[in-house]
Structure formats: C-alpha cells, structure tokens
N, C-alpha and C positions, 0 to 999 in steps of 0.2 A: 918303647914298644908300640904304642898309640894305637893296641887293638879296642874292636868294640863290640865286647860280648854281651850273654847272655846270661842269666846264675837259671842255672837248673839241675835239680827238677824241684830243688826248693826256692822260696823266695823270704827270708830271712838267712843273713850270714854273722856270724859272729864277729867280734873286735877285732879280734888276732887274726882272724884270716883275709878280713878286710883291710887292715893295715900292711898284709904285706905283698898286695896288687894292688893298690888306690892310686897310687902317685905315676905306676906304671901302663895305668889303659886312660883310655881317652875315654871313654863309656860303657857306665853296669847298667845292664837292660833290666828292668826286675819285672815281671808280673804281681799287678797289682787287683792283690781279690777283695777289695773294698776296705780290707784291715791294716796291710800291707803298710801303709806310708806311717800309719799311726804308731804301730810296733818300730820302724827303724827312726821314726823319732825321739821313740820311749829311748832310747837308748845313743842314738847320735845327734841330740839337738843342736850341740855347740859345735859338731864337726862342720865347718862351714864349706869346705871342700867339697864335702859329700855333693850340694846342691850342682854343683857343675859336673859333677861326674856321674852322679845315680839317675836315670830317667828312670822314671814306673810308665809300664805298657798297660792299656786298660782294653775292655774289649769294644770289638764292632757295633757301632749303634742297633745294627738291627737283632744283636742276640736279646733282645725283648725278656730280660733278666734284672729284676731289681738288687741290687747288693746290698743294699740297706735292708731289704727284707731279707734277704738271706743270711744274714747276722743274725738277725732277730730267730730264723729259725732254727741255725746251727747254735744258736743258746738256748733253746728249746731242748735240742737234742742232747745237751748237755745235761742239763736238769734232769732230762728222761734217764738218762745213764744213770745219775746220781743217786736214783732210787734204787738200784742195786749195787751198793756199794755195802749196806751192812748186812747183816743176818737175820735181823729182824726183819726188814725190807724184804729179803729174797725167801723166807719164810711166808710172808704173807702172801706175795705175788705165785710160790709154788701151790700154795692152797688153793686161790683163785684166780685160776690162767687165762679165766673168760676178761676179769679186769686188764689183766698183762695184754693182751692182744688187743681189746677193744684201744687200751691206751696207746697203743705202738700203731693202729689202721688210723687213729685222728690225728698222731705226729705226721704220719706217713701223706693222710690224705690234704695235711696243711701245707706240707712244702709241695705237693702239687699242685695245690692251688685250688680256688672256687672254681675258675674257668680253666679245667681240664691242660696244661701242658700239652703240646704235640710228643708222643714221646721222642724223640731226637732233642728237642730242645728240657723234657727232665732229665735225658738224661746228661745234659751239659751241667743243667743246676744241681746233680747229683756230683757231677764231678768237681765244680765250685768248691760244694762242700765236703767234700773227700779234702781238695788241697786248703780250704782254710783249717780245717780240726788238725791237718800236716803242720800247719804254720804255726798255729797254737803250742801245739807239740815241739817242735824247734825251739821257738823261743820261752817253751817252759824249763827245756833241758839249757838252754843256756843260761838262766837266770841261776837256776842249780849250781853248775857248774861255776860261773861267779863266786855263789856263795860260798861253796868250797872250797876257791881256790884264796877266797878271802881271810876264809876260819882257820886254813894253812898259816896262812901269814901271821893272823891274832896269834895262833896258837906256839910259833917260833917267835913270834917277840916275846912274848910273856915267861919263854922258859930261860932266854937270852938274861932277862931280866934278874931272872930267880937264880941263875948259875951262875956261879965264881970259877972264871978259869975254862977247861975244858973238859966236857964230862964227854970220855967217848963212851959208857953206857947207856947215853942219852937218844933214844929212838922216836922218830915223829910215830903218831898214833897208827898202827897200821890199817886199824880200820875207816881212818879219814883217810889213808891212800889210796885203799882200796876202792874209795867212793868217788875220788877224783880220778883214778884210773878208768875205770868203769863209765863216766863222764864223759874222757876223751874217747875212750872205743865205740861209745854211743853216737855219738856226733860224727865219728868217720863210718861208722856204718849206714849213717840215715835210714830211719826207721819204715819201715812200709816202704821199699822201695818202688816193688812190683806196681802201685796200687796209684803212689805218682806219676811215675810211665803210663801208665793207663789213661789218668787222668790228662795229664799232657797233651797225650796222643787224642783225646776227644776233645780238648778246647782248642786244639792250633789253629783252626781254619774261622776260629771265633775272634782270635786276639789280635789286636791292632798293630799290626808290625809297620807302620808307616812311618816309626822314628827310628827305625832298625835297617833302613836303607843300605848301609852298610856296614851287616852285622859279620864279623869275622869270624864268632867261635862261640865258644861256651866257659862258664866257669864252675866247675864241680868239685865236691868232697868227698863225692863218696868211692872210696877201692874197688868195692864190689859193680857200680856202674862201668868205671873203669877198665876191670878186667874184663867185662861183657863186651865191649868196643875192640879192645885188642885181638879177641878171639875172634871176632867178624870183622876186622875191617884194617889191611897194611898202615902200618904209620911208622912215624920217625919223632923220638924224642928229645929235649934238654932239658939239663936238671938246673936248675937255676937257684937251687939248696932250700929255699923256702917253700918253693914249688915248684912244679914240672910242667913245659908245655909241649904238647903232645900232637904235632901235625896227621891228620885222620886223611885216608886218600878217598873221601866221598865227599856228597856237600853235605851240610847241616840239615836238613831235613831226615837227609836218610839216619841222621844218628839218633833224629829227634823222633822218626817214627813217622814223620806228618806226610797229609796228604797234597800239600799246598807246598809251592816252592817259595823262598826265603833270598836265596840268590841266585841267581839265573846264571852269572858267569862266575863262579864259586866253584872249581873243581876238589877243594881240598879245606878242610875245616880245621881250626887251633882250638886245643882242647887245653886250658889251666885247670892242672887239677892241684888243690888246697890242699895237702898233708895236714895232718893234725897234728 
C-alpha cells in the first residue's frame, strides 16, 4: 500500500489497531506534544519495526512554547482537579469560593506566564494542553482496557482449571463483559471529539510538516469523525476487513480544517479508518 499518513486527531494508538496497518504503510506521522514518544515507548519498546515506520512531528521553532514547562503545568492542573474529587474537598471549597477562585486565577495566571503570552500564542499553549490531558486520557483507557481484557483470560483459565468436562451452565462474569464492552465503545468513540478538532485546527500552521512531504492521508478511529466526512465530502470505499480505506474527493487540509496547505497537488485524500 506504501501510504504515508497521518493519526489524527489523537496521538496515541493502541496494539491491535497498530498491528493491523504497520507492515502495510511506509509512514505513521504522529504529533508529538512533548509526552508523546514516552507513552508509545511505555508500551512498544521492543517493537523495533515501529523506529522506521513511526516519525513524531514536533512544532515550528518560532512557536516560542516550552514543552517541558507545559508538563509541568498540565500536572499542576491535575492536582488542581484532584482537589475535587472527594466531599470533603468540595464541601470546603463551597464554603470558601474566595480560596476556589483565588486558587483557579494563580493556575490560570502560571500557564500564562510572568511575561504576559500574546494571546494567539495562549491560546496555542491552551490548545497543547487540551491535546496532552486528550493523550493522557487515551492511554489511560488503554491501559484499562489491557487489564480487562487480561482479568478475562485469568479469569477463564482458572475455571478451565476447576471444571471437569463441560459445564454449559458456566457463564463469564457479566459484569467483567460489560466493562470490557464499554472499553471498546469508548475507544471507537474517542472522547472530546469536538475539542480535539478545535485543538488541531489552532496548532496546524504551528506544526512542523517538513517530514510529511508526502503525506497521503490520515489514520482515524473514530465513527463519529467518520461519518462527519461522509456527509460533507464524495468518496469512494474498500473494506479491507480489518479496516476500511476511504478515498475523500478534497485534499487533506480541507478535512483537517487547516488554514495552511499540506499538499499542493493532492486533489483527493485516503482515509484508514481503524474499526474497533
């Protein structure tokens, strides 16, 4: 196939969906928001394949945006959260909402910085950290989902173990199905869609597409993106059973939203979309 897309609008992909386009594109573009390369090593160190086929895209020298420090503050923001999470917590802060605000104006006025941001450029670093807490979020439902689908398996070996013969009154747990159903609907739905598109659409003209020279397409998960494409814009399908690629009659920007062109003589873009 020797395309060379793009994974959007997230930048973490799971095992299974990564296994079954790896061997068939020439290059996975990923955007890389400073945490990026760390997370798909937590998880594919010994893929050694991965290093000739994954390039991470970083941004424009002049977006004058530290990444490291933006770690540092989207775990700020974290912790800030963390303090409403029990009842006691949200008890105290209803009582005194002068603390709750004063504490939410010095998060607020840290990621903006000593020296004032231009606002175009917070709100790039707004958008940063819209897609890292995204990326978080992906790769916390995947690690879930692992583990359920791990607890699955413990859970049928050990009754293999205990049963003589065949017990058709023998049911897996429904409510460990229910957990791993709900797992996969999650991951084909990707979560905050709208909020990634956003974000996308305000860092393109930031991100460094100069190893994307010839970028063919995209590679997506989610249905719902999907069906938004179909209803704006002709195309032409093939099911390819693991996945479907999806010829779009526009070029890739217009699907990405951006206001910057990608490929100049690209009249028609290939969309892999990942079934779950």
């Amino acid at each position: 196939m020797g395309y060379q897309v793009l994974l959007y609008p997230q930048t973490f992909l799971g095992r299974k969906h990564l296994e079954k386009i790896i061997g068939l594109i020439e290059k996975l573009l990923v955007l890389d928001l400073g945490t990026t390369q760390e997370n798909w090593l937590k998880f594919y160190r010994e893929k050694t394949d991965l290093k000739e086929k994954v390039v991470f895209l970083g941004f424009k020298p002049d977006l004058e945006i530290d990444l490291e420090e933006v770690k540092k503050e989207v775990a700020h923001l974290e912790e800030w959260g963390a303090n409403f999470r029990t009842p006691e917590n949200l008890r105290y802060f209803s009582q005194f909402r002068d603390v709750f605000e004063n504490s939410l104006e010095d998060l607020l006025y840290a990621i903006k910085g000593v020296k004032t941001l231009q606002e175009d450029k917070f709100m790039v670093k707004s958008q940063i950290i819209t897609l890292m807490l995204a990326e978080k979020l992906d790769v916390s439902n995947y690690e879930i989902r692992v583990d359920l689908e791990s607890l699955e398996l413990k859970y049928q070996e050990v009754f293999k173990e205990k049963i003589v013969g065949k017990d058709f009154s023998f049911k897996p747990l429904e409510e460990l199905n229910r957990l791993i159903s709900s797992s996969v609907e999650l991951q084909e739905s990707l979560p905050n869609l709208e909020q990634r598109i956003k974000a996308w659409q305000t860092l393109g003209p930031y991100i460094d597409f100069s190893h994307a020279s010839g970028l063919d397409g995209l590679i997506i998960t989610s249905s719902e993106l999907l069906e938004s494409w179909q209803e704006k814009h002709t195309y032409s399908v093939k099911d390819e059973g693991k996945f479907q690629v999806y010829e779009f009659k526009t070029k890739i920007e217009d699907l990405l939203g951006f206001s910057i062109p990608l490929n100049a003589d690209q009249k028609s873009s290939f969309v892999i979309y990942l079934k779950a």
